[in-house]
Residue frames as qw, qx, qy, qz and C-alpha x, y, z in Angstrom:
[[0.064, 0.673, 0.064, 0.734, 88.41, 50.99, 153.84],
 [0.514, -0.825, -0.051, -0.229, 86.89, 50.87, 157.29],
 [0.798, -0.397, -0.125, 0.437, 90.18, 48.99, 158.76],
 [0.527, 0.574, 0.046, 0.625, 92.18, 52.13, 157.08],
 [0.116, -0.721, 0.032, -0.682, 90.59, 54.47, 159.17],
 [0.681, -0.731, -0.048, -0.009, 90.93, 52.67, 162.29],
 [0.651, 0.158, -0.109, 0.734, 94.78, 52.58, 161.46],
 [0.349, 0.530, 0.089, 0.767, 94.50, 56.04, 161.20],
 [0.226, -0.663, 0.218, -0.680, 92.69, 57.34, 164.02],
 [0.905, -0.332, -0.235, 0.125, 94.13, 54.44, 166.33],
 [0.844, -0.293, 0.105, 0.438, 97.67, 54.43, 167.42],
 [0.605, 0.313, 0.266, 0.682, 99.17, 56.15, 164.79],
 [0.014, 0.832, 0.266, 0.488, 97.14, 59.27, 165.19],
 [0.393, -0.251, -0.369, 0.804, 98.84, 62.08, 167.02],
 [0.070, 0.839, 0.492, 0.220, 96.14, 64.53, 167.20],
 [0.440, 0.299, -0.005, 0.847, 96.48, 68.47, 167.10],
 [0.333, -0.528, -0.254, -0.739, 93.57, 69.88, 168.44],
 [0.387, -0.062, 0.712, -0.583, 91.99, 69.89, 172.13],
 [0.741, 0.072, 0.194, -0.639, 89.26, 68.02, 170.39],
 [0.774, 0.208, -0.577, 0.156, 91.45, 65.26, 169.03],
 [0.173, 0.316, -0.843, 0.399, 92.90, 64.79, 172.47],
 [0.411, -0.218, 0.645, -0.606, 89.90, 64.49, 174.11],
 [0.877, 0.249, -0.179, -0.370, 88.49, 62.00, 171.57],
 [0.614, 0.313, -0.689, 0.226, 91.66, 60.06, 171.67],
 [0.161, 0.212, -0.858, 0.440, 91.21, 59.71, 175.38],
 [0.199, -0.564, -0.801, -0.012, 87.50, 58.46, 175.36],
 [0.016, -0.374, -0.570, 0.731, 86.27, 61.69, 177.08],
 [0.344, 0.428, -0.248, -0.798, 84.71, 62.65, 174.11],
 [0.413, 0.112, 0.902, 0.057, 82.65, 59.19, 172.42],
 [0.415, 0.526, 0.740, 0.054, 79.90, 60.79, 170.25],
 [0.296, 0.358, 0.311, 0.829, 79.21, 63.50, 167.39],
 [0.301, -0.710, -0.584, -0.254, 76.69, 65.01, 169.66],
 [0.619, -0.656, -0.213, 0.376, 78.68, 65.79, 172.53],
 [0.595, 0.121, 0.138, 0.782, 80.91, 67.61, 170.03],
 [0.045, -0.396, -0.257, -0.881, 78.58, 70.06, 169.15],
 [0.458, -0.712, -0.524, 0.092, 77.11, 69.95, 172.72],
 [0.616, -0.453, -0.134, 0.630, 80.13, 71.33, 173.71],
 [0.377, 0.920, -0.042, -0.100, 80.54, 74.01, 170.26],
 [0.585, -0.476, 0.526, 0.393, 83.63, 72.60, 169.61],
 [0.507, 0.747, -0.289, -0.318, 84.72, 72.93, 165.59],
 [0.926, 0.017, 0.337, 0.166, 85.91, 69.52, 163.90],
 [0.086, -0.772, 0.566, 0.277, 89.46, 70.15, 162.57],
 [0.015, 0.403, -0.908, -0.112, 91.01, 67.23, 162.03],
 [0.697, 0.076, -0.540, -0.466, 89.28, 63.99, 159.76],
 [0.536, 0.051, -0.839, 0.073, 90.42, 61.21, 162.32],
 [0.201, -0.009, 0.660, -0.724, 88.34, 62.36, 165.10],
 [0.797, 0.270, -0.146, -0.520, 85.04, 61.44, 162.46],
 [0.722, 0.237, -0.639, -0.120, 87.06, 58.19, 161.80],
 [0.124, 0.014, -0.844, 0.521, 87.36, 57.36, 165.83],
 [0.348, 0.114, 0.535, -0.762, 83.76, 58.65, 166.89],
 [0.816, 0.294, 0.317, -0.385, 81.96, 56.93, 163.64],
 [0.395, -0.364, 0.785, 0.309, 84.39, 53.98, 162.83],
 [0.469, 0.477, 0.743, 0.014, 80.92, 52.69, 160.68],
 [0.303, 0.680, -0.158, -0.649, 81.25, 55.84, 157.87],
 [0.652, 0.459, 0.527, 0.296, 80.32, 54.88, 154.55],
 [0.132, -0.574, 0.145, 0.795, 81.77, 57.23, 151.56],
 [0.661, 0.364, 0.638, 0.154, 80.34, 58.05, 148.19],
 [0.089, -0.309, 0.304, 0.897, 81.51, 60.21, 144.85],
 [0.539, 0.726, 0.359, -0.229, 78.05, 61.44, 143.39],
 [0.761, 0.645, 0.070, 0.020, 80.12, 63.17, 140.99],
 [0.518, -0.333, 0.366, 0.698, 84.01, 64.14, 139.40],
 [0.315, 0.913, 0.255, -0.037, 84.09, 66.90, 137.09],
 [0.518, 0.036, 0.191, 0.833, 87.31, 68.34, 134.93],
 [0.235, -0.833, -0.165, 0.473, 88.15, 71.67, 135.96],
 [0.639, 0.314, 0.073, 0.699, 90.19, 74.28, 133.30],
 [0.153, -0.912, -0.125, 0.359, 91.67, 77.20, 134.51],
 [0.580, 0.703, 0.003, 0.411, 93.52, 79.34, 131.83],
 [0.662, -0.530, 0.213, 0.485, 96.86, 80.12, 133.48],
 [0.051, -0.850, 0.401, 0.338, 100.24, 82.49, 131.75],
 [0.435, -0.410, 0.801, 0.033, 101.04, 79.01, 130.96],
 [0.313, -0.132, -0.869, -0.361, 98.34, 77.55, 129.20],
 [0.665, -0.317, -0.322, -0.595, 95.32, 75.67, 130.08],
 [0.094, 0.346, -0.868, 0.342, 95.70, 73.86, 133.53],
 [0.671, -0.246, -0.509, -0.480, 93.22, 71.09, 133.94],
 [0.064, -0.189, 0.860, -0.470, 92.34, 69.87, 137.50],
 [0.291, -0.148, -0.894, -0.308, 89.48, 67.36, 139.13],
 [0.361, -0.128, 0.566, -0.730, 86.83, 68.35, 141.68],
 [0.434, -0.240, -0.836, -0.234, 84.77, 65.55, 143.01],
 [0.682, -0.372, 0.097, -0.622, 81.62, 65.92, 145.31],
 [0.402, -0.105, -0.901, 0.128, 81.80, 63.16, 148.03],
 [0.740, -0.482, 0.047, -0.468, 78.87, 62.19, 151.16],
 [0.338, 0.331, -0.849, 0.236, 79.74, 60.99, 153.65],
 [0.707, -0.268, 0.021, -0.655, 77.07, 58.91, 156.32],
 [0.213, -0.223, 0.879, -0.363, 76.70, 56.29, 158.83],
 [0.405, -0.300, -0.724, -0.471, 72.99, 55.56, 157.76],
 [0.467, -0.404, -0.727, 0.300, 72.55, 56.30, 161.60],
 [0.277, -0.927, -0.232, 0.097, 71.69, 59.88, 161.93],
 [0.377, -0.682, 0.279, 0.561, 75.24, 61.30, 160.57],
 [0.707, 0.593, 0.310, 0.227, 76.08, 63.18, 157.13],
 [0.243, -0.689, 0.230, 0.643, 78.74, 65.46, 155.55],
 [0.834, 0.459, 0.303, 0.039, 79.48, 66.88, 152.50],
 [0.286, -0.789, 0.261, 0.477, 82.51, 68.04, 151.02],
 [0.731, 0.672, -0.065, 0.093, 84.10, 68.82, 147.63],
 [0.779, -0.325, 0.365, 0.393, 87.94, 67.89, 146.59],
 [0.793, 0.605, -0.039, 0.055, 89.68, 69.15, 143.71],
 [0.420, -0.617, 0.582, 0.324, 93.46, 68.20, 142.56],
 [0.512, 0.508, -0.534, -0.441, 95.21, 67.58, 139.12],
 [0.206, 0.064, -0.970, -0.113, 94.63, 63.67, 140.18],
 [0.648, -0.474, -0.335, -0.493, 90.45, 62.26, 140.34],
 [0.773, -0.369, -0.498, 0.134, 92.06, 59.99, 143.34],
 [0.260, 0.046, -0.404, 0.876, 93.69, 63.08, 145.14],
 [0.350, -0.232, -0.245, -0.874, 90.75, 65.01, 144.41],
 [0.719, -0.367, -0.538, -0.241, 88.45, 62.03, 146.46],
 [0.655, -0.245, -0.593, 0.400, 90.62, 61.77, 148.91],
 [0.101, 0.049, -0.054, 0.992, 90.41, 65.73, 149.46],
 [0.413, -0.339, -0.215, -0.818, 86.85, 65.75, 149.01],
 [0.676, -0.160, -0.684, 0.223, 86.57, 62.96, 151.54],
 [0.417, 0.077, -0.224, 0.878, 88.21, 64.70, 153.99],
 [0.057, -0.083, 0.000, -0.995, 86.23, 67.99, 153.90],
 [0.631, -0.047, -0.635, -0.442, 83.62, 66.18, 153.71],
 [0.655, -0.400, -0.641, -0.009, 84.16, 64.38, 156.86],
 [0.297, -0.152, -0.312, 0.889, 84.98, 67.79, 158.55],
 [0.314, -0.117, -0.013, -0.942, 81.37, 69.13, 157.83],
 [0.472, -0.347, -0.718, -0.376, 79.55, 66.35, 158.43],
 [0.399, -0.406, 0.147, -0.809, 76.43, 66.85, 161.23],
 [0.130, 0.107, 0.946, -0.277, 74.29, 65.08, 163.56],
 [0.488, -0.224, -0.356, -0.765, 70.33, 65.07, 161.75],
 [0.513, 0.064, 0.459, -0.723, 67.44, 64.47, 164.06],
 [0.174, -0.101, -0.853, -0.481, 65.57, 61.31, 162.95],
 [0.215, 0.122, 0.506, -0.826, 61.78, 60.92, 163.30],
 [0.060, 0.446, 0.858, 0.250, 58.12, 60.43, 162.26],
 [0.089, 0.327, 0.308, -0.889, 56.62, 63.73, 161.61],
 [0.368, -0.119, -0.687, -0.615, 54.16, 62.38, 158.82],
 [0.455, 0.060, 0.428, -0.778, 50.69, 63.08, 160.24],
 [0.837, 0.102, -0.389, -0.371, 49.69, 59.81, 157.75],
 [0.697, 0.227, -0.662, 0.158, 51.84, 57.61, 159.97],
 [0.305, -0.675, 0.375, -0.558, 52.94, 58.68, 163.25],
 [0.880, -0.108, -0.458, -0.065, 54.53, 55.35, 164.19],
 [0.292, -0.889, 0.333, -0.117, 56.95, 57.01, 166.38],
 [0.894, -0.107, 0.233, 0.368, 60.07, 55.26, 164.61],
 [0.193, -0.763, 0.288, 0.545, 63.07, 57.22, 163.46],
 [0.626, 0.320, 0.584, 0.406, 62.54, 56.49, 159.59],
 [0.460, 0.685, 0.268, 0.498, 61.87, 59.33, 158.59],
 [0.228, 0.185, -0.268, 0.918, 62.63, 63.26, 159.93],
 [0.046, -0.385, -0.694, 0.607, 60.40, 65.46, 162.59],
 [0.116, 0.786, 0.279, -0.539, 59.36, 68.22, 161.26],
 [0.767, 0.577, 0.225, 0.171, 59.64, 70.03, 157.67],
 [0.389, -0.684, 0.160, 0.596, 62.75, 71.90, 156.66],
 [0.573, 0.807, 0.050, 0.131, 64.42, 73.95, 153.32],
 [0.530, -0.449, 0.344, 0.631, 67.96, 74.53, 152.34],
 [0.558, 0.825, 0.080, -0.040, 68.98, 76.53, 149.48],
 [0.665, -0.274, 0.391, 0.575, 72.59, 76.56, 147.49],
 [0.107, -0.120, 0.479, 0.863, 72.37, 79.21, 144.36],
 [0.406, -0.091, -0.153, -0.896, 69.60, 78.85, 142.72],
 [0.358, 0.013, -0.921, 0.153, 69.00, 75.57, 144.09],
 [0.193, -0.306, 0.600, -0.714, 66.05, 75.04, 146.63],
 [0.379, -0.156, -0.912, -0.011, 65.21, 72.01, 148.77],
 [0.510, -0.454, 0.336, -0.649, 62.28, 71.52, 150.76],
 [0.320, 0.192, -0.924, 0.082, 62.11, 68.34, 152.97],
 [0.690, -0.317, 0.359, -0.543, 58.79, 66.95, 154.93],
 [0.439, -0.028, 0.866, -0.240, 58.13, 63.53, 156.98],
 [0.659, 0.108, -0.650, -0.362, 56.68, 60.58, 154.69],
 [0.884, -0.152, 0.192, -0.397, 54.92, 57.59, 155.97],
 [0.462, -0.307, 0.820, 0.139, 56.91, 54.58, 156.91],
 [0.655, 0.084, 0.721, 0.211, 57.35, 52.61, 153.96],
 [0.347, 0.854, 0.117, -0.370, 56.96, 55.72, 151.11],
 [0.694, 0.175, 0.284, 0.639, 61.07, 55.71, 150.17],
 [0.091, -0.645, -0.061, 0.756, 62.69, 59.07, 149.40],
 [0.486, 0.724, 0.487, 0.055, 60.66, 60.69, 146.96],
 [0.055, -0.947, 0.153, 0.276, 63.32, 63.03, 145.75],
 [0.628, 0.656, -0.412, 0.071, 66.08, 63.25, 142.65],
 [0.912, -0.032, -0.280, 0.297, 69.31, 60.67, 142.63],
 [0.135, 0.600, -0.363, 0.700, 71.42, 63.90, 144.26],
 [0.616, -0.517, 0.340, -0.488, 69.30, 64.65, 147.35],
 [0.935, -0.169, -0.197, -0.243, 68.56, 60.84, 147.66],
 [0.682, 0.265, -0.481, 0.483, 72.34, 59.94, 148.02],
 [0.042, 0.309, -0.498, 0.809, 72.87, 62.56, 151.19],
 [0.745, -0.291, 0.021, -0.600, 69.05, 61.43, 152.60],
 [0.909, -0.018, -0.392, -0.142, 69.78, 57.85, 152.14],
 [0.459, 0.169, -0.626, 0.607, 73.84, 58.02, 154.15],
 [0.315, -0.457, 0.047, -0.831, 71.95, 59.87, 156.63],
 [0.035, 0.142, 0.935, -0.324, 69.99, 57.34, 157.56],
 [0.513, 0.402, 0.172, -0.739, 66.42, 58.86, 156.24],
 [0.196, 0.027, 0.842, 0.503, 64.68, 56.14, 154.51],
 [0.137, 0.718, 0.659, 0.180, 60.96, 57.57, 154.15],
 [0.013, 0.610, 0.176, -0.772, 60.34, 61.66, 153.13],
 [0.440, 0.754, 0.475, 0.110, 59.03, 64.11, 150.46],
 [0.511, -0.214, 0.336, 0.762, 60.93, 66.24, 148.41],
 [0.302, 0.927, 0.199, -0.101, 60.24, 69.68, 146.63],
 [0.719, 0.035, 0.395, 0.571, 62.84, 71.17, 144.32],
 [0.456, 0.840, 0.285, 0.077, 63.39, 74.04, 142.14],
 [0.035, -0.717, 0.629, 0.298, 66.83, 75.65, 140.09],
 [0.531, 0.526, -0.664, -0.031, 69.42, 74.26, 138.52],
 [0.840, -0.312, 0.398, -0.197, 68.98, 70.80, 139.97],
 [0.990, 0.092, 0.040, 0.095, 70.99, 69.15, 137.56],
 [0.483, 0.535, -0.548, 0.424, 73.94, 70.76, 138.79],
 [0.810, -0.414, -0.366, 0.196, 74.78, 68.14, 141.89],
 [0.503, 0.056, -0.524, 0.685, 76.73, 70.01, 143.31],
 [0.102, -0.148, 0.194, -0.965, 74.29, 72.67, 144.26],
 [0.718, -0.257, -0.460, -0.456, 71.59, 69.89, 144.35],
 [0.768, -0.273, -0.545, 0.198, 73.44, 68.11, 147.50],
 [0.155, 0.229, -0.324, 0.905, 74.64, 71.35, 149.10],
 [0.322, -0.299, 0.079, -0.895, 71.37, 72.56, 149.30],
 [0.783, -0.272, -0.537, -0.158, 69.90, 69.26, 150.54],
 [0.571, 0.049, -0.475, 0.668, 72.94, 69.15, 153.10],
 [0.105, 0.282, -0.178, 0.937, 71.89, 72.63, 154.10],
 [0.710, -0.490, -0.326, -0.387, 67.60, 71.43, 154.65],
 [0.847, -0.215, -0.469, 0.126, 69.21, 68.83, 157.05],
 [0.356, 0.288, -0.426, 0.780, 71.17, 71.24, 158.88],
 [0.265, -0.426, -0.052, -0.863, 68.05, 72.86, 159.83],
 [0.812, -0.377, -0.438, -0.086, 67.34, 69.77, 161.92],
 [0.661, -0.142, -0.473, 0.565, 70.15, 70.57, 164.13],
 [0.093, -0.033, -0.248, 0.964, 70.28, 74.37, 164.60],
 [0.527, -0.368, -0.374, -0.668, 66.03, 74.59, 164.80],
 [0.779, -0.523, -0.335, -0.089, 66.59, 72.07, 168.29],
 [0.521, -0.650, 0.523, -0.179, 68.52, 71.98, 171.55],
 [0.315, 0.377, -0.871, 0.011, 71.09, 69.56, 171.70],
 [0.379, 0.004, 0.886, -0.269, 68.98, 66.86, 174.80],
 [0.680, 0.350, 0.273, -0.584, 66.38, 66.80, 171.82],
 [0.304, 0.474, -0.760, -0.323, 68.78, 65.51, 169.38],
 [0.088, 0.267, -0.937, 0.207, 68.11, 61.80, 170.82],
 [0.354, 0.038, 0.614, -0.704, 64.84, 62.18, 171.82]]
């Protein structure tokens, strides 16, 4: 998989965007600098040049019907994460009348929302000052969905359902606590709303703090 994407955003890639050229000519090297600048990710192979080391997973696939003049027309949306384990996530849904279009679609979208999260040691039982776990608490909400996230003591593990855990874990968060409440066992509004806590790490700091 990984050599795919360097195919893709190597040689081959003719980018469209000012932010694909300036990735494609090194002046641009990290997801930070993107969103130093406020620049909007467009195009998937600038994620597949600035974090060659993405990992992808399908939490779920779900058959769609929509009632159509025609009949019934069945199609596939699949939830995918995407994550380095280094302090980079996205999520993004796919749907198409094939499960493997659908991935590759949710893929994609997926790696056109994905963020930089702040890592850290805000657990006032630990304070080892290692980036295991996150800084500070945060909440995200998706329908009725709503996540809260705080700092956990190095060596806790993420205390939090197999949804959240997937988008915590690509992240790169391997110790926090986890509050819930909705319809958690629809994943899709269980990893949105997780997706959405973690945002709260980015737009809550300055970009020189991102690193810090």
């Amino acid at each position: 998989m990984s050599e795919t994407r360097e195919e893709e955003a190597g040689e081959g890639w003719s980018p469209r965007t000012t932010l694909g050229k300036m990735v494609l000519e090194g002046r641009i090297t990290s997801l930070e600098e993107v969103y130093d600048l406020g620049l909007r990710i467009s195009e998937p192979q600038i994620v597949d040049r600035i974090l060659p080391r993405l990992t992808e997973e399908v939490v779920a696939v779900d058959a769609v019907q929509k009632q159509t003049d025609a009949g019934e027309r069945r199609r596939f949306r699949t939830l995918v994460v995407v994550g380095d384990f280094e302090g980079h996530v996205g999520v993004g849904v796919g749907k198409a009348r094939q499960v493997r279009d659908a991935i590759e679609k949710g893929v994609a979208e997926a790696k056109l929302s994905i963020i930089p999260v702040r890592m850290g040691c805000g657990s006032w039982e630990c304070r080892c000052g290692t980036p295991h776990s996150i800084p500070f608490k945060v909440e995200g909400k998706c329908g009725s969905v709503r996540v809260s996230i705080g700092p956990g003591p190095r060596g806790l593990g993420l205390v939090a359902g197999e949804t959240a855990k997937v988008v915590l874990r690509l992240a790169g968060i391997r110790d926090c606590w986890t509050r819930s409440e909705g319809q958690t066992s629809t994943r899709l509004s269980f990893a949105i709303a997780t997706f959405d806590a973690l945002k709260k790490l980015v737009t809550t700091l300055t970009p020189e703090l991102w690193t810090a």
